[in-house]
NUZATI-153527 format. One record per residue (C-alpha): x, y, z; residue number from 1; residue in one letter. Coordinates in Angstrom, 1 decimal. Example, Ala and Ser with C-alpha at 12.3 -4.5 7.8 and 13.67 -1.06 7.14 Angstrom:
2
     east    north       up     k   r
     12.3     -4.5      7.8     1   A
     13.7     -1.1      7.1     2   S
//
This chain:
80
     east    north       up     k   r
     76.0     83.1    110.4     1   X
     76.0     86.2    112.8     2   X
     76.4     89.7    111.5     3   X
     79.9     89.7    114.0     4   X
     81.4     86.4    112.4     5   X
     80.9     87.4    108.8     6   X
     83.0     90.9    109.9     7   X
     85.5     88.8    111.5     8   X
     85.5     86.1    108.4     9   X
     85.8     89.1    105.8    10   X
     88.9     91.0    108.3    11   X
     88.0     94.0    106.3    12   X
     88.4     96.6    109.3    13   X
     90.8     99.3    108.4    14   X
     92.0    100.3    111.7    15   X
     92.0     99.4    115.2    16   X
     90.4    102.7    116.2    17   X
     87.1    102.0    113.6    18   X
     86.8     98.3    115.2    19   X
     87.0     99.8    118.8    20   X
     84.2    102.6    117.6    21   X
     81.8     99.8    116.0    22   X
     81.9     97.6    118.8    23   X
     80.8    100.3    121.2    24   X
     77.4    100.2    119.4    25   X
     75.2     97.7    120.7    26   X
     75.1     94.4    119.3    27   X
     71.3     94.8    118.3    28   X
     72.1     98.1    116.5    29   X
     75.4     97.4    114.6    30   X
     72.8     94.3    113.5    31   X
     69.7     96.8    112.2    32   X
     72.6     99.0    110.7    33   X
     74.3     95.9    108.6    34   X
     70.8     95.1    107.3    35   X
     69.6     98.7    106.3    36   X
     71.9     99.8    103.9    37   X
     70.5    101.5    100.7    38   X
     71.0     99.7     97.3    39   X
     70.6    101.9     93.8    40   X
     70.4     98.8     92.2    41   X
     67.7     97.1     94.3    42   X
     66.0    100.5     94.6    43   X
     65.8     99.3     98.4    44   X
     67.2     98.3    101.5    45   X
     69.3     95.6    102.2    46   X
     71.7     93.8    104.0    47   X
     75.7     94.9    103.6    48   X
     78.2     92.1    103.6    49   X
     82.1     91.3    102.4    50   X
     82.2     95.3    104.4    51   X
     84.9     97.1    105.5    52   X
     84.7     99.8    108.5    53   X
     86.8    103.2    107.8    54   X
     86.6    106.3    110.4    55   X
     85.9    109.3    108.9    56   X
     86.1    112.6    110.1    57   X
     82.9    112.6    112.5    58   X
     81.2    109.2    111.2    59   X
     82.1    105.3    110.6    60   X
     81.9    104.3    106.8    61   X
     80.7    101.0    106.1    62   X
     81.7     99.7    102.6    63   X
     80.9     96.7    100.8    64   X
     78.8     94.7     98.5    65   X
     74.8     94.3     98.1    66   X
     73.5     90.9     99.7    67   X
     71.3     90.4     96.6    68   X
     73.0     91.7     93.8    69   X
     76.6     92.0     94.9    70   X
     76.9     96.0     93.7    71   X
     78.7     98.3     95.7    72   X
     77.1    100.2     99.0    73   X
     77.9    102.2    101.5    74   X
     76.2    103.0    105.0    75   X
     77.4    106.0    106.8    76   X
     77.2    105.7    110.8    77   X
     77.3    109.0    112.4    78   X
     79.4    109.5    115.5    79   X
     76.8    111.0    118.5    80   X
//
């Protein structure tokens, strides 16, 4: 299952305004970005799913649970 259906699946997007932002990256790098988020727990990187998107003041927030061991994480994607 793509990166885009399991965002669509979860329907976690917080506002119309963060979708529109995340889809203006390219498919190939909202992709790397979903699979490199950091995990405390893993001690390593790893692939974010079950996320919500939230716009912060100059960055999108990505929240949601480890692939591996379901703990919470976070990636922060800056605005350019």
């Amino acid at each position: 299952m793509g990166v885009e259906n399991r965002m669509n699946k979860a329907d976690n997007v917080t506002s119309l305004k963060a979708l529109q932002a995340w889809k203006s990256i390219p498919q190939q790098l909202r992709d790397k970005l979903v699979r490199n988020v950091f995990c405390g727990n893993c001690s390593g990187a790893v692939e974010i799913v079950d996320y919500s998107i939230r716009e912060e003041k100059r960055a999108l927030l990505l929240t949601g649970k480890c692939r591996t061991c379901a703990s919470p994480v976070a990636r922060v994607v800056e605005n350019d």
